[in-house]
N, C-alpha and C positions, 0 to 999 in steps of 0.2 A: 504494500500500500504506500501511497505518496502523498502527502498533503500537499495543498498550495494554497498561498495567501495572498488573497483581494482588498487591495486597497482602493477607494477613492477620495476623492476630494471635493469635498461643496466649499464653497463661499460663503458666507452668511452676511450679508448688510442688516446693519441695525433696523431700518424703516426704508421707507420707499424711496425718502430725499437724499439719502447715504448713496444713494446707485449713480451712475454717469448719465447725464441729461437724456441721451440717445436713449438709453434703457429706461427711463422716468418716461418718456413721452411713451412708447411703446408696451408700457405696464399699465398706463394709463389708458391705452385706449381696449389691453384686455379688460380693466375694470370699465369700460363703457360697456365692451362686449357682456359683462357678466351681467349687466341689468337689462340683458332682453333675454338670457337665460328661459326657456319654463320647461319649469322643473317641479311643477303640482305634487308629483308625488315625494319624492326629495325630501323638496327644501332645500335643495341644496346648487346653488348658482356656480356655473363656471364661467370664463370668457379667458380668450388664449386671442393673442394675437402674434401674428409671423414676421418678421422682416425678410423682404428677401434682398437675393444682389442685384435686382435691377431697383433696388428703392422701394417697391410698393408693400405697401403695409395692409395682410389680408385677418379678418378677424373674425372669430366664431365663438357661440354661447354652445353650452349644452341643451339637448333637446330630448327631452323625456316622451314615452309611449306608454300607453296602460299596458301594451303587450310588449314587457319585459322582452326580452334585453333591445327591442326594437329604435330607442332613442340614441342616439348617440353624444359623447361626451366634446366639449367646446374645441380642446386637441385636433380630435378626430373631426371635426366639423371644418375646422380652418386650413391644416393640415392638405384634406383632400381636394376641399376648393383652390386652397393654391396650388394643387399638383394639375387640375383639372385647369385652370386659367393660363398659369405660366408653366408649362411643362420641361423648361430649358431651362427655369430658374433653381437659382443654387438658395437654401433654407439658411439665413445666416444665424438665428436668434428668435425661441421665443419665449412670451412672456405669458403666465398661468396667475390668475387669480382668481377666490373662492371666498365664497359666504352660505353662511344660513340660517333660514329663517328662524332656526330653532336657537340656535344657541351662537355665544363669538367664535370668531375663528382667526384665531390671531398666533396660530404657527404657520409656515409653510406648507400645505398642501402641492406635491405630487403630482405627475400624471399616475394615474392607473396604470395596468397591467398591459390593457388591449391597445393604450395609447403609445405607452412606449414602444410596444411592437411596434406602430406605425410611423414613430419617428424614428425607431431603428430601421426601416424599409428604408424610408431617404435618407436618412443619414448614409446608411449602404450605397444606395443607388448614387448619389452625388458624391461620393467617396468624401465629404468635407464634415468635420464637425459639427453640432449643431450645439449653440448656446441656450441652455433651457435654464429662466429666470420664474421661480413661482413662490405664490406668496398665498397668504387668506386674505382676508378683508382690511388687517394692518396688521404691523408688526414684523417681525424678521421678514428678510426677503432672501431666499437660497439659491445659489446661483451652482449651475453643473455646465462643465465646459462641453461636455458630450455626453451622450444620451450612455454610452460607454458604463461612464460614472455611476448611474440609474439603475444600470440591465446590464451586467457584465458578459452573463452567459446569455446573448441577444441570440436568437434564432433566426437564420437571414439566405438570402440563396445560394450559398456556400456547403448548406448543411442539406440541399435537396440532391 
C-alpha cells in the first residue's frame, strides 16, 4: 500500500472590499445574479457570475423544479450559457455567492459536486485555470486558483 498526500490552497479575504476591484465588480454582479434566484423550495439563492477572455461578463441564479433534481444550480446555469454563446472563449474567473431565506450565511459557500464537474469539463477542455471566488451573503470571501484545488481527483476525458 502507498499513501499520498493532497494538498490545496484557498485564499480567504476578510469581506468583499479586501478583494481587487476586478473581482469586487464581478462578485457583485453574482450577488445581482443571486436575487433572481427561485428557489421556492430551498430557500436557498445562488448567483455565479463568469468573466471571460474576450471581457464579457455572463451571469446565472439557481433555478429550482418541484421535480427534483430537474432545476439546476447558478454554476451550472452560467457556466453552460457561456459555453453555449462564446464557445472559443477561455473561462478566466468566477464569482459564487449565496443566501437564505432561513437562516445567515456568512461563510463561504462552494460549488457543489455536479458543478464542479462542470467547471472541471472546461477547465479541461480550455487547458487554462479557472479562478473560482465564493462567498455567502457576507463575510469571508474564498478564493481557489483552480477548480484543481476543489476536486482533486476530477473525472475528465482522460479517464474515458
Amino acid at each position: 500500500m502507498k499513501s499520498i498526500t493532497i494538498t490545496a490552497t484557498i485564499e480567504l479575504y476578510e469581506s468583499i472590499d479586501k478583494l481587487p476591484v476586478d473581482v469586487i465588480k464581478l462578485m457583485n454582479t453574482a450577488i445581482e445574479a443571486r436575487e433572481k434566484a427561485y428557489a421556492p423550495y430551498s430557500k436557498f439563492n445562488v448567483g455565479a457570475a463568469i468573466l471571460l477572455d474576450n471581457d464579457e461578463v455572463i451571469s446565472g441564479s439557481n433555478q429550482e423544479n418541484a421535480s427534483y433534481p430537474s432545476g439546476l444550480c447558478a454554476e451550472r446555469t452560467a457556466i453552460y450559457y457561456a459555453g453555449a454563446k462564446y464557445p472559443k472563449a477561455v473561462i478566466k474567473r468566477i464569482a459564487i455567492s449565496a443566501t437564505s431565506l432561513n437562516h445567515a450565511v456568512t461563510s463561504p459557500i462552494p460549488p457543489c459536486g455536479a458543478c464542479r464537474q462542470a467547471i472541471a469539463e472546461y477547465e479541461v477542455k480550455q487547458n487554462v485555470p479557472i479562478e473560482i471566488y465564493f462567498m455567502g451573503e457576507r463575510g469571508e470571501v474564498a478564493k481557489s486558483n483552480s477548480l484543481g484545488d476543489l476536486l482533486p481527483f476530477a473525472f475528465d476525458k482522460s479517464n474515458l
